[in-house]
N, C-alpha and C positions, 0 to 999 in steps of 0.2 A: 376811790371808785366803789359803791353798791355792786357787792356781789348781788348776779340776776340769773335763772336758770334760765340757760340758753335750747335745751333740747329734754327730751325724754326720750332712751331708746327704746325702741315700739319694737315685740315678737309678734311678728305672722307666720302662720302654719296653713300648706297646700300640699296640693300636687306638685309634682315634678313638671307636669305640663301647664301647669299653671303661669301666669304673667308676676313675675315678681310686682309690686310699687315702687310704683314711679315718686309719690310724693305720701308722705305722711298723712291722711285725709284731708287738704288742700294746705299743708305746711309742709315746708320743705322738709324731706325725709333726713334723719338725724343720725351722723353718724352712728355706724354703729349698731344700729336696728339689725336684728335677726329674722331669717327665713327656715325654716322647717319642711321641708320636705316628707310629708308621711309614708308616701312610697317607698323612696330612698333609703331614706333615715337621713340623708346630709344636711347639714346646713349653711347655709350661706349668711356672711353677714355685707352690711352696707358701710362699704367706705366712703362719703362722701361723696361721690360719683357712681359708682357701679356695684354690682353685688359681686364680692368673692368667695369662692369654695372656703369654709374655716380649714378644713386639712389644708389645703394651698397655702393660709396664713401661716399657721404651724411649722410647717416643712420651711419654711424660708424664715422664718424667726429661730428656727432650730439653725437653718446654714447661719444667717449670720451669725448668729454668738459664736459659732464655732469659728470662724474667719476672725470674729473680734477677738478673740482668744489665741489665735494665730499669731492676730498683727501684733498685740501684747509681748509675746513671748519675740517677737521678732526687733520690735524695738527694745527690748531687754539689751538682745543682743547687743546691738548697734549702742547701745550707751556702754555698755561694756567693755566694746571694742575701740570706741573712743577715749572713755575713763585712761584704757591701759596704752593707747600710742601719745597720751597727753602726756605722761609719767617719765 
């Protein structure tokens, strides 16, 4: 298969009262594309669907690895515990 660039992510910068876009200027908006907020200072990016707060992204990319790190040490256990009733 031809590798083909399938998107470009597109930065726009407004107000906070501003309308985010809806559509990449008549292409579908590409994951990924960033919103700048001047007011604020936040920005929002586009997932494919809807725009999300980046902090929001963050804060729960941070919870998960912390839960995957969890379930890690959890399963540790559990071969552990098996290893030693197999013996």
């Amino acid at each position: 298969m031809a590798v083909k660039l399938e998107g470009a992510i597109r930065r726009y910068i407004g107000l906070s009262k501003d309308d985010k876009p809806a559509d990449g200027l008549g292409d579908p908006l590409p994951a990924g594309s960033t919103f700048l907020e001047t007011d604020t200072r936040r920005i929002y990016r586009f997932n494919g669907s809807i725009w999300v707060d980046a902090d929001t992204i963050e804060q729960d990319t941070a919870l998960l690895s912390a839960l995957y790190g969890e379930v890690l040490v959890l399963r540790q256990l559990i071969e552990q515990v098996l290893i030693t009733n197999q013996s």
